[in-house]
N, C-alpha and C positions, 0 to 999 in steps of 0.2 A: 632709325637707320640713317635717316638726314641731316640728322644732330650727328650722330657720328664721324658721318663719312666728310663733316665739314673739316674735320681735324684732321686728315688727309695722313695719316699715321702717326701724329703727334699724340704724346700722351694729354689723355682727357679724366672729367671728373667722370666719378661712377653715374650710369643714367638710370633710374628705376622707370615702369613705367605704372601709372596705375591707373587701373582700370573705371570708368565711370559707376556710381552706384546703379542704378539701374539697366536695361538692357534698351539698346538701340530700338528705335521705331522703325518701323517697314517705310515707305515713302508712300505718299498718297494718292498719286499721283493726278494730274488734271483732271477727269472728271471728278474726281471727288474733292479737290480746292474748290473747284466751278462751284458744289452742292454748298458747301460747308459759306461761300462767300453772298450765296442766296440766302442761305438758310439766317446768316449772321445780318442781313442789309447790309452788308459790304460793298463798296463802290468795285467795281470790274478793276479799273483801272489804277486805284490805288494801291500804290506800296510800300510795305510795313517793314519797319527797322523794329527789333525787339533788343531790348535792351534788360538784360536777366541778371547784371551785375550789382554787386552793392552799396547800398545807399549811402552808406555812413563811413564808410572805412578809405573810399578814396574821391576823385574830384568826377570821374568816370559820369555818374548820374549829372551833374552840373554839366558837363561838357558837353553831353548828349541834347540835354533841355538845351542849351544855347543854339544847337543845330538845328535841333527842331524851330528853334522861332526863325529861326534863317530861314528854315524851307515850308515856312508856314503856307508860303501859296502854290507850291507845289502839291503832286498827287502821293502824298507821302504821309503814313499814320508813324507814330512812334507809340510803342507800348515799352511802361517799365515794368516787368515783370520782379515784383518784390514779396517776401512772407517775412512776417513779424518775426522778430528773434527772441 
């Protein structure tokens, strides 16, 4: 609807939408981060950048690792979340 309504009644391209393969997660909420960050030896206060894109097809993984050494002494994890193809 916000892609659409940017074209303000101009003609637009067709918009599909489509739907994620799996079904959304419930949210976790606080106590249960708090358990899972015990449970993992997870520092309190660090925060995590996931990075779930792919490895090979664009520059995305490289630009991320460059940020990560930026922010190497900050309280910041980065995880590449990758599966062999």
């Amino acid at each position: 609807a916000q892609l659409l309504a940017g074209f303000s009644g101009r003609a637009h391209p067709e918009v599909l939408e489509i739907p994620p393969p799996a079904p959304l997660l419930a949210g976790t909420g606080e106590p249960r981060r708090r358990a899972v960050r015990v449970s993992l030896e997870l520092p309190e206060k660090t925060r995590f950048f996931l990075y779930p894109g792919d490895l090979e097809t664009s520059r995305g993984a490289e630009r991320t690792a460059a940020l990560a050494r930026r922010l190497a002494d900050e309280d910041v994890a980065f995880v590449f979340a990758y599966r062999n193809k």
